[in-house]
C-alpha positions in Angstrom: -81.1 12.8 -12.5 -77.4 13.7 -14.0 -77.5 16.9 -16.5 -76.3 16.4 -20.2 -72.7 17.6 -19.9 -71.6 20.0 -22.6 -69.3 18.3 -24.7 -66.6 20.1 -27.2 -67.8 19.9 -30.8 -65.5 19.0 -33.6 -64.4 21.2 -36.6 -63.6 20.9 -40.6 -60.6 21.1 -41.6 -59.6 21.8 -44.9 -57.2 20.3 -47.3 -54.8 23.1 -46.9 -54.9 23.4 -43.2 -52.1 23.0 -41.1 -52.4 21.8 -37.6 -51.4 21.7 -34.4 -48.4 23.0 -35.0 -46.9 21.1 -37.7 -47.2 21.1 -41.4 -50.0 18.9 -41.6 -52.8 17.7 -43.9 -56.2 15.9 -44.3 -56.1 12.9 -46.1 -58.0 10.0 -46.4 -58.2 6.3 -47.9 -61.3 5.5 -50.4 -61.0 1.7 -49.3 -61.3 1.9 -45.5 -62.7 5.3 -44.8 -60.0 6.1 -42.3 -58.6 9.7 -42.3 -55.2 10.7 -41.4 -53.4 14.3 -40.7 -50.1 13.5 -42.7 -47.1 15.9 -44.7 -47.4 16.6 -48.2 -45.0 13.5 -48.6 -47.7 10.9 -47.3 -50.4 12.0 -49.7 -50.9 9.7 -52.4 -48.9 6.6 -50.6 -50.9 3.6 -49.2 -52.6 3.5 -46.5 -51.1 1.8 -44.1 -54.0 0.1 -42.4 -55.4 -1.5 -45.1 -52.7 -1.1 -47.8 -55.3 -1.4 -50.4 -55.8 2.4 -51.6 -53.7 5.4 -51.7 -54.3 8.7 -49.8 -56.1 11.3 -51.2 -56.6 14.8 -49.8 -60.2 15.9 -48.7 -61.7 17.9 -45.0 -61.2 16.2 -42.0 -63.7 16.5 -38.8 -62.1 16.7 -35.9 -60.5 18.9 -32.8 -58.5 21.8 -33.7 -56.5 21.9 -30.3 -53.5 20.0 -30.1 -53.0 16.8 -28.2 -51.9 16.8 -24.2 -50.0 13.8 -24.5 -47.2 11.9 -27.3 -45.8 8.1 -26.3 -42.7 8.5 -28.4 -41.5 5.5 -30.3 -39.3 3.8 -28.2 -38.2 1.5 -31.6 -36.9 1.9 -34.9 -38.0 -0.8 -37.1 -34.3 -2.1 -37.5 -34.8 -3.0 -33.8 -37.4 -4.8 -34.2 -35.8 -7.4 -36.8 -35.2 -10.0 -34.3 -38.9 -10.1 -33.1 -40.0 -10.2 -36.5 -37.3 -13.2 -37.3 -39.3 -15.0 -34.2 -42.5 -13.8 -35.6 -42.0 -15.0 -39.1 -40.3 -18.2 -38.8 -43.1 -20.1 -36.5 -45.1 -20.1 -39.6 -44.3 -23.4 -41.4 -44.8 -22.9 -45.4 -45.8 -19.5 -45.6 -46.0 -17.2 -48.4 -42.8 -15.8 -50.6 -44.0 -12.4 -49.3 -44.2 -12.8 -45.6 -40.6 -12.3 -45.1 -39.0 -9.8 -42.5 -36.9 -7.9 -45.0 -40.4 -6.7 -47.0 -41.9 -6.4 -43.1 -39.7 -3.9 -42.5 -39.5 -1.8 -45.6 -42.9 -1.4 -45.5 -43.3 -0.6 -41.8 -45.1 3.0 -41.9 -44.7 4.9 -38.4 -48.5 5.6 -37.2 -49.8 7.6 -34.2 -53.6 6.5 -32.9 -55.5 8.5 -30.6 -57.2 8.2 -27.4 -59.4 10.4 -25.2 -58.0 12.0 -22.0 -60.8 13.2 -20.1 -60.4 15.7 -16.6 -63.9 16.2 -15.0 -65.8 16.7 -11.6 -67.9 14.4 -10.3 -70.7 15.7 -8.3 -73.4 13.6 -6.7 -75.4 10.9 -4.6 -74.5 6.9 -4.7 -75.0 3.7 -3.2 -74.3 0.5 -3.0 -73.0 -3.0 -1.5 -69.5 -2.8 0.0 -67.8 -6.0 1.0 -65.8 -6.8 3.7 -63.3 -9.8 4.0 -63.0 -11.8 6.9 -62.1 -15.8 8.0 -64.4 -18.4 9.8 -63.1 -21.3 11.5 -64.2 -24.9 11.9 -62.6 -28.0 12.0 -62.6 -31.1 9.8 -63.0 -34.7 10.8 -61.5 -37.1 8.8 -60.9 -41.1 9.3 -57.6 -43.0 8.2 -55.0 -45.7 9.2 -54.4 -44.2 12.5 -58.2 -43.5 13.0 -60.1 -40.6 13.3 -58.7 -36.7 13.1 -59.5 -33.2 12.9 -58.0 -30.3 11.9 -58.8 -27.1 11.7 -60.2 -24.9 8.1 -59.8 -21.4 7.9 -62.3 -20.0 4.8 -62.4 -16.8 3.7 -65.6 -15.1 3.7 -67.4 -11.6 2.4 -70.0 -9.7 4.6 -71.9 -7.5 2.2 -73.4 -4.0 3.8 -75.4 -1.3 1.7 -73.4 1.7 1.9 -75.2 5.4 0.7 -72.9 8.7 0.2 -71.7 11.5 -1.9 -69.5 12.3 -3.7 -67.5 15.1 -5.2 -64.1 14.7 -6.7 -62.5 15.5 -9.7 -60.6 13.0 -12.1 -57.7 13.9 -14.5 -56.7 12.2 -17.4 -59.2 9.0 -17.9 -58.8 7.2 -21.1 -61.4 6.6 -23.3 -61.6 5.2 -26.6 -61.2 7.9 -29.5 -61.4 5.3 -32.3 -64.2 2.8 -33.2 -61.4 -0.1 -34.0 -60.0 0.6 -30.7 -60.3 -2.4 -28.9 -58.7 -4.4 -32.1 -56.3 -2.2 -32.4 -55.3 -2.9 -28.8 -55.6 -7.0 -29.1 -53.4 -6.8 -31.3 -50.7 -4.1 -30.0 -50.9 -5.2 -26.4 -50.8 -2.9 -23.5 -49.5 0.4 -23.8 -47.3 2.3 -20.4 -49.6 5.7 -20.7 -47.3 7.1 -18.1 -44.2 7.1 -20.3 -46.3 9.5 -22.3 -44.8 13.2 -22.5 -46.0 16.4 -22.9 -47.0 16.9 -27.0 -44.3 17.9 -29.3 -45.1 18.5 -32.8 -41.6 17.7 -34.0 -42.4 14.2 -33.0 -44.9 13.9 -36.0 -42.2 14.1 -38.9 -42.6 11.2 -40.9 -45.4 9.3 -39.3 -49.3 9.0 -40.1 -51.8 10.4 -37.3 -54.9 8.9 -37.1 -57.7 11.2 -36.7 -60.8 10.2 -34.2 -63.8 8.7 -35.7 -65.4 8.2 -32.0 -66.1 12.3 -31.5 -66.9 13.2 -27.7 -70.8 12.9 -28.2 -70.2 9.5 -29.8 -67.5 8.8 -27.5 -69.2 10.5 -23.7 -70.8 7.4 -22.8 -67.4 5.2 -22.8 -65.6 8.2 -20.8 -68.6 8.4 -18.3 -68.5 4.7 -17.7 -64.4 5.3 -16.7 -65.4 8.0 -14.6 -67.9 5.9 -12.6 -65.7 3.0 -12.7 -63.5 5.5 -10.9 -65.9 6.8 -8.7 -67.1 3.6 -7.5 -63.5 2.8 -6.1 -62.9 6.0 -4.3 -66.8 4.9 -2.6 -65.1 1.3 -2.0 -61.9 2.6 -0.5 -63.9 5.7 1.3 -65.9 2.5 2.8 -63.2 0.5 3.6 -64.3 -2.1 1.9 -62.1 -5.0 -0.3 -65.3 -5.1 -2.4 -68.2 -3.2 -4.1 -71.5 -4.3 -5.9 -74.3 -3.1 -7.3 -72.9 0.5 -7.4 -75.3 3.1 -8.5 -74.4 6.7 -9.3 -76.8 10.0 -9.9 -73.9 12.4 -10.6 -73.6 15.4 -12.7 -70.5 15.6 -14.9 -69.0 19.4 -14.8 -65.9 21.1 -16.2 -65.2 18.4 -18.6 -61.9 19.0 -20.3 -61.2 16.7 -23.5 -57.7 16.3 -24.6 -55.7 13.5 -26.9 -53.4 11.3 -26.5 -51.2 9.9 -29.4 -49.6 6.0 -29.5 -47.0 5.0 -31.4 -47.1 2.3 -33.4 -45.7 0.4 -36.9 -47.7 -0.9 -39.2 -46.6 -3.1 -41.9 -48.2 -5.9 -44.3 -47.7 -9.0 -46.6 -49.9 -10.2 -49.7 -51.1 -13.9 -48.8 -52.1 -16.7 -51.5 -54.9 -14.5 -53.4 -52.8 -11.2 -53.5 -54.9 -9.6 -50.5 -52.9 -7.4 -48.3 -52.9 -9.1 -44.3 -51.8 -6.1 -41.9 -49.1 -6.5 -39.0 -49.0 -4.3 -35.9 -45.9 -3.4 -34.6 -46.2 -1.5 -31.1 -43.6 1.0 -31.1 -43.7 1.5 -27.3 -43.1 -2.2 -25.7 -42.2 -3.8 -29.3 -44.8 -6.4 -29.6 -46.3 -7.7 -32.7 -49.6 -8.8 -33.5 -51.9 -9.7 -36.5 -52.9 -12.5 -38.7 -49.9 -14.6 -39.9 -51.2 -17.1 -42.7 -49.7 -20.3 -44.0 -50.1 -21.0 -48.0 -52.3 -23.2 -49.0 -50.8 -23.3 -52.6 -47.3 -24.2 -51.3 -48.8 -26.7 -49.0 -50.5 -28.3 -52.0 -47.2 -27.8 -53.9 -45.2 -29.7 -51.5 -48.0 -32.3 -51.3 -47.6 -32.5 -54.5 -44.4 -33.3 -54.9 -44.2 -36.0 -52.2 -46.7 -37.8 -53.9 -44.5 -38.1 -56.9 -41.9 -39.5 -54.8 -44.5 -42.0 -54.0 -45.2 -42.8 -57.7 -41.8 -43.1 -58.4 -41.4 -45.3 -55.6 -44.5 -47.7 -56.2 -43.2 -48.1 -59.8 -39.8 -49.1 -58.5 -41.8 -51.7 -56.4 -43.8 -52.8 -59.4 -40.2 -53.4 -61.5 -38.9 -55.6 -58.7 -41.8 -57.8 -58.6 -41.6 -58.3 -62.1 -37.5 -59.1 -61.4 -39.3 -61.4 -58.3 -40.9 -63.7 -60.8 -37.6 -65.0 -62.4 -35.5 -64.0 -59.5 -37.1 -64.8 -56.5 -35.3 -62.2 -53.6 -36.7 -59.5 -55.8 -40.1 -59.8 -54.3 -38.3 -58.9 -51.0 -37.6 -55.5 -52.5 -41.0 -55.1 -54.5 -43.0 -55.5 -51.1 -40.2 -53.4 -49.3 -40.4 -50.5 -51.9 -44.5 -50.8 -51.6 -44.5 -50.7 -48.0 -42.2 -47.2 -48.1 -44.4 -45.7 -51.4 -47.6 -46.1 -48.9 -45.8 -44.2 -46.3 -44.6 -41.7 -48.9 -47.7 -41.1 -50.0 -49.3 -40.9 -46.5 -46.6 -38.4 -45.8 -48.4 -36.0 -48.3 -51.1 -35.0 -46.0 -49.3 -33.1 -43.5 -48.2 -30.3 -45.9 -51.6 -30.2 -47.6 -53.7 -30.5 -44.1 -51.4 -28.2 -42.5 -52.2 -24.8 -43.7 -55.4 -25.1 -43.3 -55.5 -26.3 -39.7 -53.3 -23.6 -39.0 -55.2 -20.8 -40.5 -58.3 -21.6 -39.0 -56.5 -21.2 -35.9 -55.4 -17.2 -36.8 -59.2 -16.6 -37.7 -59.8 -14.7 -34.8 -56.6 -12.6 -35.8 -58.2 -11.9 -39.3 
């Protein structure tokens, strides 16, 4: 049975603490619960990942070391105006403040952590390794010429257990350091963790740094399923198997090294229909944008609204040259004419009205 590794523990920080090396500073928002390390500037700004509160100052749990790792922002948010154009404009009546000028001048530079673990694995596994390989046979088949066979080739796997041990050690595995981490990365895409440089703390200025709310104890189990995930190809190639199943491990996890690794990224928002804030992410690495993009309802209705007016106007046209028609017969023409077009009008009011809503129920599973 594998041993309970010892795992680093966190620490307080105070308000007044500065940090790894820069002039940093607990904060955190009373609406979402997050915490940030941020200059004196940022306290008392919004939050930029719910934009609902401002920061306030208070302790922080977390490592005192300094990350490993920094993927600088390969953007500015001026570069990103043209993706945002693109991003904006496929949203057909949308609201007066989803606009790419108030995208931008609210964009807030964050940094998001993840776990880099380094660790030995030591210990005993098995499992099924599978092998590739082609069987022949031939197929008959009858047609205008008569009967004919050619020949299949189907590819096939030949499962064998496989017992062994292992020992190797494995640098730098990711693991999740945040409890929104895997909506954070729906919505920023993937991230080139090799681009990453060593940590600089001048790379901070300006930008919010998420602090962990996955500590190692809550966050050992994710690492130790990378590291078997890991460990279980090294047995597959060390087989030399294509495949593996059913892989078991009984390992002890020693010299465990945790150390962070910081993501850029923008974040920005726009206020939909009933004033609530609806957050964009912007990845500052690749550039792509993600998030909930809502139509509005009200200017649907608006525009519904006013279509159906036409109609009205329209209809009473119709109604005016039908009571023309009955002293001056080639008026009725016009009168059933003008009907025909006020019915279409007035059918024509549903797609703005419907419209929103089918859309938006298409982004709930951005929301």
């Amino acid at each position: 049975m594998s041993k309970t590794p010892v795992l680093p523990q966190s620490q307080v920080i105070e308000e007044t603490a500065s940090i790894w090396g820069a002039a940093l500073h607990p904060a955190g928002c009373p609406a979402c619960q997050r915490v940030y390390l941020v200059e004196d500037a940022r306290i008392g700004q919004r939050c930029p990942l719910c934009a609902r509160e401002k920061l306030q100052t208070q302790p922080a749990l977390l490592r005192p070391e300094a990350p490993e790792l920094l993927a600088p922002f390969r953007y500015q948010p001026g570069d990103l105006r043209a993706r945002l154009d693109k991003f904006v404009s496929e949203v057909w009546l949308r609201s007066d403040d989803f606009q790419t000028d108030r995208l931008l001048q609210r964009a807030a530079p964050v940094y998001w952590p993840a776990w880099l673990v380094d660790g030995d694995v030591v210990g005993d596994w098995q499992a099924e390794a599978g092998f590739d390989y082609q069987v022949k046979s031939s197929q008959e088949s009858y047609g205008a010429g008569g009967w004919s066979t050619r020949e299949v080739v189907e590819g096939r796997i030949r499962w064998e257990p496989r017992t062994g041990q292992i020992k190797r050690r494995y640098d730098n595995v990711a693991a999740p350091a945040l409890s929104e981490q895997k909506h954070l990365s729906k919505r920023t895409g993937r991230y080139q963790f090799e681009q990453a440089g060593s940590y600089q703390p001048d790379q901070l200025r300006g930008a919010f740094l998420l602090v962990p709310d996955l500590p190692p104890e809550s966050a050992w189990p994710l690492a130790q399923a990378q590291l078997d995930e890991a460990a279980a190809d090294e047995c597959r190639q060390a087989a030399g198997a294509q495949h593996i199943r059913n892989f078991s491990l009984r390992a002890d996890y020693q010299s465990l090294n945790w150390t962070q690794q910081l993501l850029p990224l923008y974040v920005t928002w726009y206020s939909d229909d009933e004033g609530t804030p609806r957050i964009l992410y912007l990845n500052g690495q690749s550039g792509a944008i993600g998030g909930t993009r809502l139509a509005s309802q009200k200017k649907g209705w608006k525009l519904a609204g006013m279509i159906l007016v036409v109609a009205a106007v329209t209809l009473l046209a119709a109604l005016f040259f039908a009571v023309v028609g009955a002293l001056f017969p080639p008026g009725m023409i016009f009168a059933g004419l003008l009907a025909l077009a006020a019915m279409l009008i007035a059918c024509a009011a549903i797609v703005p009205a419907a419209w929103p809503w089918q859309w938006n129920r298409g982004q709930t599973g951005e929301s």
